[in-house]
C-alpha positions as CSV (number, residue, x, y, z in Angstrom):
1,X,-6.1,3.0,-47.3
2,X,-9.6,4.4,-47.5
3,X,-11.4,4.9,-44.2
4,X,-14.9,5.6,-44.3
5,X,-17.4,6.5,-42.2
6,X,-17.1,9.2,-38.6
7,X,-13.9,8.3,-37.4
8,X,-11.7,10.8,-35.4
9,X,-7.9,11.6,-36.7
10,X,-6.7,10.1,-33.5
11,X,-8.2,6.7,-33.4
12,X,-7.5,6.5,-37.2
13,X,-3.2,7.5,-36.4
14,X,-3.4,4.8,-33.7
15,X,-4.7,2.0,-35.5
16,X,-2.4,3.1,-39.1
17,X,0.0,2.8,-36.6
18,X,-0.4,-1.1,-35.4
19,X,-0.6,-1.4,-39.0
20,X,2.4,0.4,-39.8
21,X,4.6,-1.1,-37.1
22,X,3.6,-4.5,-37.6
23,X,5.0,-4.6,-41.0
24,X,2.6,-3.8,-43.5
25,X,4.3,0.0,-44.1
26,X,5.9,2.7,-42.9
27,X,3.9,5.2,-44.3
28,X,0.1,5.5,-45.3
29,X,-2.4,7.2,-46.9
30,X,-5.6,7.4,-45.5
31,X,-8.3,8.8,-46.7
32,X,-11.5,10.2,-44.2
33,X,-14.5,9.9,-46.3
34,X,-16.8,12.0,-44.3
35,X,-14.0,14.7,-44.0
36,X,-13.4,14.3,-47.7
37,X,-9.5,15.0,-47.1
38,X,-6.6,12.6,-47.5
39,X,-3.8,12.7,-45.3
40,X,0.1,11.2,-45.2
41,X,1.1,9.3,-42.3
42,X,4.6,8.4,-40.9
43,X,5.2,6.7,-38.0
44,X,8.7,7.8,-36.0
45,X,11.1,5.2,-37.1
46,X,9.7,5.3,-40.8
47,X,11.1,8.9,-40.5
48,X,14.4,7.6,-40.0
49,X,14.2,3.7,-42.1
50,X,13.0,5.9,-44.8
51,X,14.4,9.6,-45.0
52,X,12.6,10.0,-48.2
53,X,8.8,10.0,-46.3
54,X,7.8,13.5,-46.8
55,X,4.4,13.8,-45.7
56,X,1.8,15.3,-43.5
57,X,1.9,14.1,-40.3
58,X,3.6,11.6,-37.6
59,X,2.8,9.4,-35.3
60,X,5.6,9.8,-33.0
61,X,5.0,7.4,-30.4
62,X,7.5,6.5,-28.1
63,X,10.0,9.1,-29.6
64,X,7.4,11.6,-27.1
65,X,9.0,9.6,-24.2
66,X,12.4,10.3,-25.5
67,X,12.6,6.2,-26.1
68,X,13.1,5.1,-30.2
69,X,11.0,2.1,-31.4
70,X,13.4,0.7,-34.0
71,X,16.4,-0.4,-32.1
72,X,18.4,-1.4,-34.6
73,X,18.0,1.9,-35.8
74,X,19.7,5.0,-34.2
75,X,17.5,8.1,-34.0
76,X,18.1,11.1,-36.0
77,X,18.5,12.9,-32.9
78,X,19.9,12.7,-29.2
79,X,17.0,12.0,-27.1
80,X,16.0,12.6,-23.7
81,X,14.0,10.1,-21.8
82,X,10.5,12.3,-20.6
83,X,10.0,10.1,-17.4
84,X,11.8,8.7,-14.6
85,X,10.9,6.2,-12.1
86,X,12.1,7.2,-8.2
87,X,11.5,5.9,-5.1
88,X,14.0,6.9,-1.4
89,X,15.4,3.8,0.6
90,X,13.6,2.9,4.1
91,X,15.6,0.4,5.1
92,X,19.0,-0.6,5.3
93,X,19.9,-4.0,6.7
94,X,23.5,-6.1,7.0
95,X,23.3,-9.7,5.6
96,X,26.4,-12.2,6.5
97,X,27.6,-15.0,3.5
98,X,24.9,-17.2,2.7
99,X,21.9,-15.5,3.6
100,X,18.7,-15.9,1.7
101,X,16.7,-13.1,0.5
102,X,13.2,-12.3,-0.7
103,X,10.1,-14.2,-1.2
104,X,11.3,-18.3,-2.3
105,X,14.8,-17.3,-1.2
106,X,15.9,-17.3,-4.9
107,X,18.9,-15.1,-4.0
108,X,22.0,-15.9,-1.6
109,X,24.5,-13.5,-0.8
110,X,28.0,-14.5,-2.1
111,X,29.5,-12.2,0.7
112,X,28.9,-10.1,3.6
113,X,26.2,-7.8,2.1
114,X,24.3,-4.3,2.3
115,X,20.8,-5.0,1.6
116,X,18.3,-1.7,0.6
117,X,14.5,-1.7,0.8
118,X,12.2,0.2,-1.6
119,X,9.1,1.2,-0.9
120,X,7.4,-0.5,-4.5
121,X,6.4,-3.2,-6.2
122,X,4.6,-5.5,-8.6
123,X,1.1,-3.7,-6.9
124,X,2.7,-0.4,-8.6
125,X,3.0,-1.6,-11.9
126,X,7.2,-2.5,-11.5
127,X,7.4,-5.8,-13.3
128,X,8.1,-9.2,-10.9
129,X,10.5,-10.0,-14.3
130,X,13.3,-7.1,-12.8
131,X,13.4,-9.8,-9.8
132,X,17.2,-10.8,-9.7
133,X,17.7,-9.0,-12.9
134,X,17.0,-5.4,-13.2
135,X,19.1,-2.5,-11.8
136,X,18.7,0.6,-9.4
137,X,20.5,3.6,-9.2
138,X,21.5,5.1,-6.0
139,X,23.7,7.6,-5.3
140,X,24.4,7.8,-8.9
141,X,25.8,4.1,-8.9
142,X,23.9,0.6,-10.4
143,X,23.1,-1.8,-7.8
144,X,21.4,-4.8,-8.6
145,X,18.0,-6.0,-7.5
146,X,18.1,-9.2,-5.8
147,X,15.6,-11.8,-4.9
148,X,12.0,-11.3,-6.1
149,X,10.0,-8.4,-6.6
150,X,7.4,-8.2,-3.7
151,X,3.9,-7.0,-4.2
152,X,5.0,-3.4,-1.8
153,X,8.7,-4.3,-1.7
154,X,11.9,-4.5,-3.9
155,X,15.3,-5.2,-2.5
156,X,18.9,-3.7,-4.1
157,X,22.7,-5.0,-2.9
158,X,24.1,-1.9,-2.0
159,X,27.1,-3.0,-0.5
160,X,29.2,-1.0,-3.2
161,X,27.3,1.5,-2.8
162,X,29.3,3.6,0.2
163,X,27.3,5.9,2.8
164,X,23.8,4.3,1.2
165,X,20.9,5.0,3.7
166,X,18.0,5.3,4.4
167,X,16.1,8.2,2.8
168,X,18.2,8.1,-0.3
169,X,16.6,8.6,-3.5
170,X,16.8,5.9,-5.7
171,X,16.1,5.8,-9.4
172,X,15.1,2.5,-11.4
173,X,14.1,4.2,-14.6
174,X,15.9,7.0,-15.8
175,X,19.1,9.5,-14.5
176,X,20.9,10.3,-11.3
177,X,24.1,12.2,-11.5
178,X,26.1,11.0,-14.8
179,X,24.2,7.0,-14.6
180,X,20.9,6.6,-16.2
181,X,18.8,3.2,-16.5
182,X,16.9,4.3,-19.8
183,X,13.4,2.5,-20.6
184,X,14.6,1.4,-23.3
185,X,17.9,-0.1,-21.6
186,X,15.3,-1.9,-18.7
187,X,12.9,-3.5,-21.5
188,X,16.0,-5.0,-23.3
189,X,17.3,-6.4,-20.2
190,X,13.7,-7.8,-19.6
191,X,12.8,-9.2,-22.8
192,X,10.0,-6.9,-23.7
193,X,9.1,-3.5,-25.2
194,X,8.9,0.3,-23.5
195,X,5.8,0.8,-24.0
196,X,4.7,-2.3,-21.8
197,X,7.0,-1.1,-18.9
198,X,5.3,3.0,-19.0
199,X,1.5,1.9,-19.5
200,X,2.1,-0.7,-16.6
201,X,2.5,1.6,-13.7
202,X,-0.2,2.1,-11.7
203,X,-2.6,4.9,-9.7
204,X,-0.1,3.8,-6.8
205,X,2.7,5.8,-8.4
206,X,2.2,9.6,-7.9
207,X,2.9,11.4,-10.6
208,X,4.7,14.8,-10.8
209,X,4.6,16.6,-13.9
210,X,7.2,19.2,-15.2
């Protein structure tokens, strides 16, 4: 693949790498003409499809997050997810049989329930698709979101959930205590990729770096 003209090594890795993933390879060669160098390029999961791809560089992607593109592939090592998604309960509220829940009352409690309140939503990048779907971990247990995901608000059953208050930290992307939600896991469960649920959290969401 020859590439000519003042192009950085960066931009030329991201866009061999659309290429690469959608198909066409899973490695390159590409050649900078002004730089007069070639260079071998393998994306992460062409390291593992294709043990034989010995070459200069790769593109490792999502394998940086501790996520693995290829799901149908394992990775060649145990990784550990970079990032984790936390919020702390503000509210805790006690909802008989039958009560609805949330914006369009999409959920109904089956039995006396223990309704949580986090402090996020859609405005923070935390997909309206978890609503009645995804999971959140609190006190190192899954509890499931129910009704929709609010623009500032989501809700989480924790009636199984014993002592949960407010002021609890809650984790809907990554570990607390021996449970973990991975990224990976919550895009699956969604119907999408990880790299839509990372990129689509926004300035809202402080970030703490380690």
């Amino acid at each position: 693949m020859a590439l000519k003209g003042l192009v950085s090594r960066q931009s030329v890795a991201l866009a061999l790498g659309v290429l690469l993933a959608s198909g066409i390879g899973l490695a390159a060669r590409m050649n900078l003409g002004a730089a007069g160098q070639t260079y071998d390029v393998v994306i992460a999961n062409g390291r593992v499809m294709d043990p034989e791809s010995r070459l200069d560089a790769v593109r490792p992607g999502l394998a940086l997050y501790g996520g693995f593109p290829a799901a149908q592939v394992p990775p060649p090592t145990k990784l550990r997810q970079a990032m984790t998604l936390k919020t702390r309960i503000v509210l805790v509220r006690d909802f008989p049989a039958g009560a609805t829940l949330g914006y369009g009352r999409t959920f109904r409690t089956a039995r006396a329930s223990r309704i949580a309140a986090l402090p996020i939503g859609y405005a923070d990048g935390f997909s309206r698709a978890h609503s009645n779907k995804g999971q959140a971990l609190v006190r190192g247990r899954r509890a499931p979101i129910v009704g929709r995901v609010s623009m500032d608000t989501v809700l989480v059953d924790v009636t199984d959930v014993a002592g949960a208050q407010a002021g609890d930290e809650t984790v809907l992307y990554g570990r607390l205590g021996e449970a973990e939600i991975s990224i990976v896991e919550a895009a699956e469960t969604l119907g999408t990729i990880p790299y839509e649920l990372m990129t689509s959290l926004t300035a809202r969401v402080p970030r703490t770096y380690r």
